[in-house]
N, C-alpha and C positions, 0 to 999 in steps of 0.2 A: 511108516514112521515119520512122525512131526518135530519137529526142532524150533523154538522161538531164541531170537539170539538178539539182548535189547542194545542200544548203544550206550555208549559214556553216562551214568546216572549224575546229574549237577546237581549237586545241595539239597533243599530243606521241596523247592519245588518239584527238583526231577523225584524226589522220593515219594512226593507224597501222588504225582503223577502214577510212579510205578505200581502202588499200592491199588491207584483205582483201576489200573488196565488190565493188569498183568496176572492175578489172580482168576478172575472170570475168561478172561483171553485165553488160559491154559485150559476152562476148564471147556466153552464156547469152540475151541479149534481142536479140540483134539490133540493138545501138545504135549509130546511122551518126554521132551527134557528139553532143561533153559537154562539158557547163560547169560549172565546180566554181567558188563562191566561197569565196576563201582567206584573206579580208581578219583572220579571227581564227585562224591556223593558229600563229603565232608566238607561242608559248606565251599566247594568247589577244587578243593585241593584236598587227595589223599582221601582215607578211610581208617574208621575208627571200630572200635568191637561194636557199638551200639549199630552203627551204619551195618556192618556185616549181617548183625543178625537181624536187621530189618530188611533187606533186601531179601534173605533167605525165606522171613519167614512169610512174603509176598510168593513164595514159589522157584526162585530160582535153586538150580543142581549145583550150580559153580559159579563162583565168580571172581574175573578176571583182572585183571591192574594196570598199570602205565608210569608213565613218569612221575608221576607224582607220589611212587611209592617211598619216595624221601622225605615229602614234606610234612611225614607227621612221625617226629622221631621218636615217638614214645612207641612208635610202632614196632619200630627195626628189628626188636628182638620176638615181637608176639605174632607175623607174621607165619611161620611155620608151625606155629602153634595153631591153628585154624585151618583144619582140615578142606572145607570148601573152594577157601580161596589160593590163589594161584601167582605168580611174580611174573614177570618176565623173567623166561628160563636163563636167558643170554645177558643177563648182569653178574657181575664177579664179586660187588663187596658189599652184598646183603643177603643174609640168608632166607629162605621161604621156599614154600611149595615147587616145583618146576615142573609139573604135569598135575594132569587129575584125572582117576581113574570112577568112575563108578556103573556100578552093573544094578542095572532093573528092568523090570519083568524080561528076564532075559535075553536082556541085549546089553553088553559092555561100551561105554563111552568113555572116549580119551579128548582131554582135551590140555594142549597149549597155548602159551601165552610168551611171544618174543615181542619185543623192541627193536626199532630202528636205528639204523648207527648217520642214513644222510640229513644233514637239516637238525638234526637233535640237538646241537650244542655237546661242546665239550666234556662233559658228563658222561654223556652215553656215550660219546666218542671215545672218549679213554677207560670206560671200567663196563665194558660188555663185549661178549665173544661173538663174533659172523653169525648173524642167528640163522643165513641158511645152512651154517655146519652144525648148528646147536639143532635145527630142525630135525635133520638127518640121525643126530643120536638118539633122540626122542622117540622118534617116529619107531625104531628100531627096539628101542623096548616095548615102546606100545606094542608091537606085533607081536615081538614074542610072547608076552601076557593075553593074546588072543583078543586084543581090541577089537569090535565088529567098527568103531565107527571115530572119525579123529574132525575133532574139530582146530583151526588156527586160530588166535588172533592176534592179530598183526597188529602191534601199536606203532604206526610210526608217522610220520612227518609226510614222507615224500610218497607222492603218487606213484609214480615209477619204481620204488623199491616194492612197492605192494603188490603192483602187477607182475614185477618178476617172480617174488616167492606165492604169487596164485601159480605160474608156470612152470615153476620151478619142482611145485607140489604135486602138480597136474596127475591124476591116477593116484598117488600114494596117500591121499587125504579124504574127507568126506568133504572139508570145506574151507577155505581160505578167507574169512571177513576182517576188513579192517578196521581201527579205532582213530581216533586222537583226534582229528580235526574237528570234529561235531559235525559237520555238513553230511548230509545223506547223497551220495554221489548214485546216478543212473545207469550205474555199468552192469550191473547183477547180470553174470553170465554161467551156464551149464559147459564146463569145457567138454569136449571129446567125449575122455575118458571115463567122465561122470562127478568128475569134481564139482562144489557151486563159488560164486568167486563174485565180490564185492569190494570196492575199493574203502568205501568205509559207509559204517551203517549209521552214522548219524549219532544225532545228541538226546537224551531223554534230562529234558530240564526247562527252563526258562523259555519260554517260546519268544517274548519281548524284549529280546537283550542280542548282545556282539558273542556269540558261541558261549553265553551263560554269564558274562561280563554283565555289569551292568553299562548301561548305553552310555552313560555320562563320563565313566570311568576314561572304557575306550577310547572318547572321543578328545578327550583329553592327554591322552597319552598319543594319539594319532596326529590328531590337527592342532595342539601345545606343544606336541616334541616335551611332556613334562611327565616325568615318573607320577604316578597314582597309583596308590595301595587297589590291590585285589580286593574287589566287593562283588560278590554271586549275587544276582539279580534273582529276585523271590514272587517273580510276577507269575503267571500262570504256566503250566508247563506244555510242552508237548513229548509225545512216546515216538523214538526210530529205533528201529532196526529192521529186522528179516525173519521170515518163518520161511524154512526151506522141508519141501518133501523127500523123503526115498523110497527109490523102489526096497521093498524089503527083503526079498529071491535073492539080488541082485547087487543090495548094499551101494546102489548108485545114487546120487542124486535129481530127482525128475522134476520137479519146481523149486525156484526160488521166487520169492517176492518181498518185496519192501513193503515193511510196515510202518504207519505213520496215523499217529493217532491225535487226538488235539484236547 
């Protein structure tokens, strides 16, 4: 069994990027199911119904969100109205999805979606629960509803918080990937147990830009010390994340690999 899992989709290029990979990718590799996170697909902040049902209808099973699930507040209430998509379980004062379940050709998939509380800013700091206790409950229904397979994703800031809940998870999971920072980090590792585990799988957007920023924004905000409005860079994209194997018998995971496409 195959799994393609894309990173952070950004604006008008990462989608239009996803549109050309990720259709043929599924059908080219053998991919039994895909998670794309969308959280930065509207124009670089947040997700809209049109963005959902374009990402879905490039292929994706599920898809996941992040911080930015504030910043489209026509949203707030339509969230758990959209069966695919998913919240961060471990926020307290927005309602939506907190797992996702679906079963095809015979095999059940679970999959969540937590937040980080180090490095987040005040926000997540004050309105989200421990997501490694939040993980624990979850996890705990999944099984009871006879999940063969649980996927993570980790939105968070800090490297160190990611790697604990990969360890943390270690055995009780299929897979631990994280999001947010857009950078494709080289750790992709098969723990022990059989777990697969990524610090974060990168950005599906802008390939000529500051993590989807446009270059001029950033730079301005860095080397001016000057506030500058957010503008999502529309230059050409590139595709990250990971396609990970399982043994099937066995419900382990036997490859993982980074995918990065241009």
């Amino acid at each position: 069994m195959k799994v393609l899992i894309v990173g952070d989709v950004v604006g008008k290029s990462g989608l239009k990027k996803l549109g050309e990979i990720v259709p043929e990718y599924i059908i080219n590799n053998n991919i039994d199911f895909c998670i794309v996170n969308g959280e930065n697909s509207a124009n670089g902040k947040g997700l809209r119904n049109k963005e959902y049902e374009e990402i879905l209808n490039y292929g994706a099973n599920c898809i996941t969100m992040g911080n930015h699930l504030y910043y489209r507040k026509e949203m707030a209430t339509e969230y758990k109205n959209l069966p695919h998509l998913i919240i961060p379980a471990n926020v307290t004062n927005i309602d939506g999805n907190r797992y996702y379940i679906e079963e095809k050709n015979g095999i059940k998939y679970g999959v969540i979606n937590l937040i980080g509380r180090a490095e987040m800013g005040p926000l997540f700091e004050n309105n989200t629960k421990n997501p490694f206790h939040v993980a624990d409950e979850i996890i705990s229904k999944l099984n009871e509803v006879g999940v063969d397979y649980i996927f993570v994703d980790f939105h968070a800031e800090a490297s160190a918080e990611k790697i604990a809940m990969g360890y943390y998870l270690n055995g009780r999971v299929s897979c631990v990937f994280g999001t947010h920072t857009h950078v494709q980090t080289a750790d992709e590792i098969i723990f022990e147990s059989g777990t697969a585990y990524i610090t974060d799988i990168g950005m599906t957007g802008p390939k000529d830009s500051v993590i989807g920023l446009k270059k001029e924004v950033a730079l301005e905000r860095f080397v001016e010390e000057k506030y500058a409005k957010y503008l999502c860079s529309e230059n050409d994209g590139i595709l990250n994340g990971i396609e990970i194997e399982f043994d099937d018998s066995k419900k382990v995971a036997i490859c993982i690999k980074r995918v990065q496409v241009d």
